[in-house]
N, C-alpha and C positions, 0 to 999 in steps of 0.2 A: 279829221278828214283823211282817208287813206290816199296815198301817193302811189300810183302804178310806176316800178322802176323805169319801165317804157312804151310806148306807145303802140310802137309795131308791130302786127301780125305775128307771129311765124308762117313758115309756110305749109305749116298741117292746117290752118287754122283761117275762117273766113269769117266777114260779117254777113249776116241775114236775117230775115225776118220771120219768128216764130209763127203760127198762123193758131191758134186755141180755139177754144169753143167760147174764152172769153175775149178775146179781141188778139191784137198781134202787138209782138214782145222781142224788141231788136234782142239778138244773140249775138256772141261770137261763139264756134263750134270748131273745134278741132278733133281731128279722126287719126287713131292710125294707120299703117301702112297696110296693116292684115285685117283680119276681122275682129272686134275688140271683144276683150273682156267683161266688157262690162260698158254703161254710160252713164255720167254723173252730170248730175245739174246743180249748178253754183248760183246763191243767192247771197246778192251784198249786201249793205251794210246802210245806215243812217248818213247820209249823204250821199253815197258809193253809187257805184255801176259794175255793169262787166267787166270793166276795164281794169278793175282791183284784182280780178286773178288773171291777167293778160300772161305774166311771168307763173304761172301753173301750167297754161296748157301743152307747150310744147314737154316737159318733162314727165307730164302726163298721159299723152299721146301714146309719147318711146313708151311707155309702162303699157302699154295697151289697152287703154281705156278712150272711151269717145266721151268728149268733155263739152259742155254746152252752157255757159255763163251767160246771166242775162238780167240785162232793166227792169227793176220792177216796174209795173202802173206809175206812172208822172216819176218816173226816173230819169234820167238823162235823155235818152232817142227812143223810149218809148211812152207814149201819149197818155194823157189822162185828164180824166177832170178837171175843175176849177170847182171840188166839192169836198167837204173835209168826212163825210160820209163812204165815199167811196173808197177812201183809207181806212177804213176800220180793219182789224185786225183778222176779222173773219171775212173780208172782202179779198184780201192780198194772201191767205191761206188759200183761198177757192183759188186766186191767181195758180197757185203755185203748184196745187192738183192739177190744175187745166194744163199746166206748162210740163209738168211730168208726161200726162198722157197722150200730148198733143208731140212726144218725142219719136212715139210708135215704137218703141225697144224692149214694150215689157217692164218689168220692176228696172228703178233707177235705185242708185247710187244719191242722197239728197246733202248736201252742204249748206247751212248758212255761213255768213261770217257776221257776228255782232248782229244789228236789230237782225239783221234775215237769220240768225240762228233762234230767235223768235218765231220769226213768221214759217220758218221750216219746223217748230215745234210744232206749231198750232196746224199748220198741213196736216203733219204723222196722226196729233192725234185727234183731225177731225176724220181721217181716211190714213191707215197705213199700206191699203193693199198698193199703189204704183211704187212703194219701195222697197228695198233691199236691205237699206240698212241707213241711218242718218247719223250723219257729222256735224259736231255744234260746233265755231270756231269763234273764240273771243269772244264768248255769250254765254251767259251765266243763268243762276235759276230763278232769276226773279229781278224786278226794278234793279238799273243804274246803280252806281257807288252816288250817296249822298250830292257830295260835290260837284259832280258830272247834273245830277237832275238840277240842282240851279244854273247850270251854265245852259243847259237844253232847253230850263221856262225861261229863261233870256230870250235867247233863240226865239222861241215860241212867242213872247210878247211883242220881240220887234217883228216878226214876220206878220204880226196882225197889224202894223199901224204905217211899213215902211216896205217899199219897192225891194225885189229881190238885188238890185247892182246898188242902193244904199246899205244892204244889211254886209253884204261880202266886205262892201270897204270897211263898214263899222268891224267885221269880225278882223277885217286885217290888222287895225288899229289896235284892236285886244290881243294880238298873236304876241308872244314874250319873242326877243330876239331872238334868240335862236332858231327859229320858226321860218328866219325869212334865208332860209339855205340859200348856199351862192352857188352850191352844185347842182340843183337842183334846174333840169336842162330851159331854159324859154320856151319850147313846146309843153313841156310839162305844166308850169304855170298857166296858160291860155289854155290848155286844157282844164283844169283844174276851175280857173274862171269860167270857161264857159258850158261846163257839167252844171256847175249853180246855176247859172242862169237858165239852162232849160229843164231843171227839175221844176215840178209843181211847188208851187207854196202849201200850198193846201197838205200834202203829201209829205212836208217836215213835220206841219205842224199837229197831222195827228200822228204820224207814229213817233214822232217826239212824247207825243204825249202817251203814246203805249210804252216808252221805254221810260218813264218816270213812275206808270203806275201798273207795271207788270205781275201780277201775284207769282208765287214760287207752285209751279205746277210739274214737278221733279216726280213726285210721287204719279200722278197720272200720267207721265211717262215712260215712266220704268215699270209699270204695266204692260206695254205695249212691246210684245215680241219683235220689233229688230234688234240688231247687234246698232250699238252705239260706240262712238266715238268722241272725245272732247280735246280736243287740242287747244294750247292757245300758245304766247310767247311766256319769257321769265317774269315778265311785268308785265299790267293791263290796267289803264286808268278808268275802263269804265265798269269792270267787273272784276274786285280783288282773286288776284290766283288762288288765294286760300277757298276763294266759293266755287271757284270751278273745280277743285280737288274735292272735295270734298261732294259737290253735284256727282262727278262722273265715279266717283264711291257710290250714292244713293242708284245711280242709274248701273251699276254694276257693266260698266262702259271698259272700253280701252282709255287712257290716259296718254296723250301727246303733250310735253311741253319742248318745245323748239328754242332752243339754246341761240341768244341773242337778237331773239325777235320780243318786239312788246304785242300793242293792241291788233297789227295785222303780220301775223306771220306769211302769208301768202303772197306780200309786197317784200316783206322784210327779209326774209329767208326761204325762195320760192324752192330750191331743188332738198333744201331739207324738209319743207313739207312737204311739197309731192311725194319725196320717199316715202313720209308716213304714212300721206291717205292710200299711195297704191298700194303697201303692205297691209292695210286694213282690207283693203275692198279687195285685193285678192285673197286676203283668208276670208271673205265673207262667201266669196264664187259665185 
């Protein structure tokens, strides 16, 4: 579960509600000061929200770019079903078209981090025309590391038989010590508690289930003319770094690894990766 270093806006950057041709999709949106470069839309991760690149946008901004991070369907503050159909894989792809076009800027800039570096594959290659260029971050080319897909049918099984404020306590119980940081601020926790709780059940449990049975569709992407990018940290427990070296070899990609970040470089070392993606996406123009 990714940890936003902090909570707060900056002051480029507001909350609001996207408005699509498939329903509306809380954002945060941050703009430069001039006219931007470019605008990139941010898709999180298996559990995640906007709030996972909160510490992006302001360094992103000063780069010149218009940044726009957002919940997917039965995410945190944006609505969804009580229907495990409506997460299907090509339901939250069509999301993710509608939320490019519905930005009105033209080709975007596309990011996932982890599963949303899934569901922004599956975007590209049902439709690559609304973008520029995609960024796969901590997401690799095919199903979860082994270990990870039984901790996620865990997941999966107690979400079918047990309330969403039983399973957080059950997962707290499972957290190793380490886990339970003491620096880690009291706002950030009650955040953290109450993202769970207003995510869909429905909405872990199948794309838990797409990231356990993900085919490697590396080859059908690296078809598809944009400029790609892969970044992730030194370490990644749910997609060993040798598969992501190796993917953005196959996709003939730029290759980011961010020095002392793991599974979320975008929490973990926010102003080294924005370096990165704004030197990507300015040489892409």
């Amino acid at each position: 579960m990714s940890r936003p270093p902090f909570l707060t806006l900056p002051s480029c950057a507001r909350a609001r509600r996207l408005v699509t041709t498939r329903g509306e999709f809380a954002v945060h949106e941050a703009r430069p000061d001039g006219a931007p470069a470019g605008t990139a839309l941010l898709v999180p991760g298996f559990t995640g929200s906007k709030e996972d690149f909160v510490a992006l946008l302001e360094p992103l901004a000063a780069a010149g770019f218009r940044v726009v991070a957002v919940d997917g369907r039965g995410q945190h503050e944006s609505p969804g079903p009580r229907n495990e159909s409506a997460y299907e894989q090509r339901e939250l792809a069509q999301d993710v078209l509608a939320q490019a076009r519905a930005l009105g800027a033209g080709q975007v800039h596309l990011l996932g981090h982890s599963l949303g570096g899934l569901l922004a594959r599956a975007a590209v290659l049902r439709d690559p025309a609304p973008f520029c260029s995609l960024t796969v971050m901590s997401s690799g080319p095919a199903a979860i590391a082994a270990s990870q897909q039984a901790r996620v049918r865990m997941l999966i099984d107690a979400l079918a038989t047990m309330d969403m404020e039983t399973v957080w306590l059950a997962m707290r119980e499972l957290d190793p010590p380490e886990a339970e940081d003491a620096a880690t601020p009291p706002e950030t926790g009650a955040f953290l508690h109450q993202r769970w709780m207003n995510t869909v059940p429905e909405q872990l449990i199948a794309t838990g289930r797409q990231m356990t049975a993900e085919p490697d569709r590396v080859a059908e992407l690296a078809a598809v003319p944009l400029p790609k990018h892969v970044v992730s940290g030194v370490a990644d427990y749910a997609w060993p770094v040798p598969q992501m070296d190796a993917m953005a070899e196959r996709l003939g990609a730029r290759r980011t690894v961010v020095e002392g970040a793991d599974h979320s470089p975008n929490a973990e070392r926010p102003a080294e990766t924005a370096a990165a993606l704004a030197d990507f996406w300015h040489g892409v123009g």
